[in-house]
C-alpha positions in Angstrom: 148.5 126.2 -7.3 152.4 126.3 -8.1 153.4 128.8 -10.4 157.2 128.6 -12.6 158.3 131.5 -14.8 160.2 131.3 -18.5 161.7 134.5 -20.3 160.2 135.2 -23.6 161.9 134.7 -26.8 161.6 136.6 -29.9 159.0 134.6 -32.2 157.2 133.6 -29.5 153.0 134.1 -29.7 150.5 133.5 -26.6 149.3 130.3 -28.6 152.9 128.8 -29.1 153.6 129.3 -25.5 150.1 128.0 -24.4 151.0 124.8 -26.8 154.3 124.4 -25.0 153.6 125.2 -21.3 150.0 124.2 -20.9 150.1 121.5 -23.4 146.9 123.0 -25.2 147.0 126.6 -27.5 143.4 126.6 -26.8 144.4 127.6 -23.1 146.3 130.7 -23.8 143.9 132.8 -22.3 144.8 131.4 -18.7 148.4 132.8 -19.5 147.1 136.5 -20.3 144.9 136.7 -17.2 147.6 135.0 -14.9 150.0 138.1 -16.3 147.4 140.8 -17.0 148.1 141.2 -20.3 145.7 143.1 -23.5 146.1 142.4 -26.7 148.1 141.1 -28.6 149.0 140.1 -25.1 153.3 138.4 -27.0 154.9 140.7 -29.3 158.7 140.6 -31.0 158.7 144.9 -30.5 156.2 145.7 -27.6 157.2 149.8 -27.3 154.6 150.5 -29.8 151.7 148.8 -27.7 153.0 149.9 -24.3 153.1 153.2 -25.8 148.8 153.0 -25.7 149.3 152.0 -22.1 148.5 147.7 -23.2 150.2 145.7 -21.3 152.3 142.9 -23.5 155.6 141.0 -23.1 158.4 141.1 -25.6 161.7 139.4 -26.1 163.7 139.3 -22.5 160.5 139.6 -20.7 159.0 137.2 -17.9 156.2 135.1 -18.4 154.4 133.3 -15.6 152.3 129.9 -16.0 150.9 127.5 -13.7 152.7 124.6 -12.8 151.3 121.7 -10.8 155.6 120.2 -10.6 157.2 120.4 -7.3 161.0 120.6 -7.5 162.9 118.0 -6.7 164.6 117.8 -2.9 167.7 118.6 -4.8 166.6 121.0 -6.9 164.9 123.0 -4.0 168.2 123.1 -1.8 169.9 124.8 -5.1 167.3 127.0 -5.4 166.8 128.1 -1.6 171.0 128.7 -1.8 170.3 130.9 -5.1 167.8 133.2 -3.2 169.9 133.6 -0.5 173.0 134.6 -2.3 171.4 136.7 -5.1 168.1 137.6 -2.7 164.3 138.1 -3.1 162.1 141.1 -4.3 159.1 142.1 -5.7 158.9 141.5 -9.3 158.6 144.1 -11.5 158.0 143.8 -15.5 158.1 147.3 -17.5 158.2 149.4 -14.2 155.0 147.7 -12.8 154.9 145.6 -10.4 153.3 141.7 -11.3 150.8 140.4 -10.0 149.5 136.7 -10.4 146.2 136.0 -8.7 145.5 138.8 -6.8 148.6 138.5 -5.2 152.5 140.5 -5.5 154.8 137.9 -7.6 158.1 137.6 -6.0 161.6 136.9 -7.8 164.7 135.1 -6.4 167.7 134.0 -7.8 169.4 135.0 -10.5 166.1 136.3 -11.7 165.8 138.7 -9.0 169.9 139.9 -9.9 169.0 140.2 -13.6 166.2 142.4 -12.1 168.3 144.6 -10.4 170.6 145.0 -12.6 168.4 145.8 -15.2 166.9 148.4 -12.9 170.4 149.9 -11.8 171.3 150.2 -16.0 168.0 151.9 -16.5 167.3 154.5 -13.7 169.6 157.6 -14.2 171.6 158.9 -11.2 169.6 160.8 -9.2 166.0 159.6 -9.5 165.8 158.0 -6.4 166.6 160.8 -3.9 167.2 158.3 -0.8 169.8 156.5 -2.9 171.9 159.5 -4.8 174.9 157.4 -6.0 172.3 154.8 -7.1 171.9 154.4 -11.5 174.1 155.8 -13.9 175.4 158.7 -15.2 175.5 158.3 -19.0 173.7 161.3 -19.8 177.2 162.9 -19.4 179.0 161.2 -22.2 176.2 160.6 -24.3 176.2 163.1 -27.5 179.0 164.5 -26.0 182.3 163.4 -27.1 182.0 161.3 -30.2 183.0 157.9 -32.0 185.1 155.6 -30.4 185.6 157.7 -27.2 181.9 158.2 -26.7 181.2 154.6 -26.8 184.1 153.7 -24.5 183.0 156.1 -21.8 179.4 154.6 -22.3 180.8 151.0 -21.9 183.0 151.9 -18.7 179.9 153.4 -16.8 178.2 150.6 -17.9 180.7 148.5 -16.2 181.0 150.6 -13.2 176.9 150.2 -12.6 176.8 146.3 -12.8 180.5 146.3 -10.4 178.3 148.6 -7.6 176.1 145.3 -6.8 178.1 143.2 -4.5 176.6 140.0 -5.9 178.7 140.2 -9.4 182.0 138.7 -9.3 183.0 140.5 -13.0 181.3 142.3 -15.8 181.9 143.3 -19.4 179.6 145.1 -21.9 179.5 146.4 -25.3 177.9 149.4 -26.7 176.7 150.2 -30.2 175.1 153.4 -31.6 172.1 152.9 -33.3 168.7 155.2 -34.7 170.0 157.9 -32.1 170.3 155.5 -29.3 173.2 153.8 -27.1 172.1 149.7 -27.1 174.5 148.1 -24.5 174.9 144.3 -23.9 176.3 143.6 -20.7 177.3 140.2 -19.9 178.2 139.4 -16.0 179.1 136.8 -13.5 177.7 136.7 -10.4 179.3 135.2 -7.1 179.1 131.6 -6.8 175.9 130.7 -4.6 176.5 130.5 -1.5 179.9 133.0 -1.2 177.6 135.9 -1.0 179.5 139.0 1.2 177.1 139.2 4.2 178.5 142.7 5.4 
């Protein structure tokens, strides 16, 4: 069986996304086994239930469902190009890794670099003792400085994390304070497939 993947989008439900992918709501029960997911399996705000140790997808998240359509020729030379210039890994959803039918899931493409980036903004500097420059180092400005100063020092080591992969070409980001947290919104662009520095 062929499996595809789609991010989920606030709003979405299990059933809605059964009805879309599957063609059938009645079948959203093959999408929470195929992901390992409790109840209520799709949630807008999942924190609350990952905090009881379920496992649910939110907003931003990756869903996986069967899919019985081959790509097109064309389609599968674009994608073989993507996994080479932004690679392949394990995929990982919340920390864990996914599985899908008693095997690892993989993750290419630009799927796999919003994976890594994601993990490079969330692991501090210093948690990985094999990699010591690897993460960030926000903890340093954050609650530190104050208003507009604060937030531009959070923005610029934002920047700096996403410019230490060598598959992003630029990046910008944008940080607002909010219920005693630091919410950043980076926005990047990666290398053109296929230009990929190989050294």
């Amino acid at each position: 069986m062929n499996y595809a993947s789609l991010e989920v989008q606030q709003g979405d439900s299990i059933h809605r996304l059964a009805q879309a992918l599957l063609g059938d709501f009645r079948r959203w029960r093959e999408l929470a086994e195929l992901n390992g997911l409790d109840h209520p399996y799709v949630v807008d705000d999942p924190a609350p239930w990952r905090a009881e140790g379920r496992r649910v997808l939110g907003p931003g998240d990756t869903l996986y469902y069967p899919s019985d359509a081959l790509p097109s020729p064309r389609r599968r030379v674009g994608a073989d190009l993507e996994a080479q210039t932004y690679g392949t890994d394990l995929a990982m959803q919340g920390g864990h890794l996914v599985w899908i039918g008693g095997s690892l899931s993989m993750v290419s493409g630009l799927d796999n670099l919003k994976q890594a980036l994601t993990h490079r903004l969330n692991t501090p500097q210093g948690n990985l003792p094999a990699h010591p420059g690897y993460g960030h180092a926000l903890k340093q400005y954050l609650g530190r400085v104050g208003g507009g100063d604060e937030a531009a020092l959070v923005r610029l080591e934002a920047q700096r994390v996403l410019n230490q992969d060598r598959r992003i070409a630029a990046s910008s980001a944008a940080v607002e304070f909010a219920d005693s947290a630091a919410h950043i919104r980076a926005e990047v662009i990666p290398l053109t497939p296929g230009n990929r520095d190989t050294e």
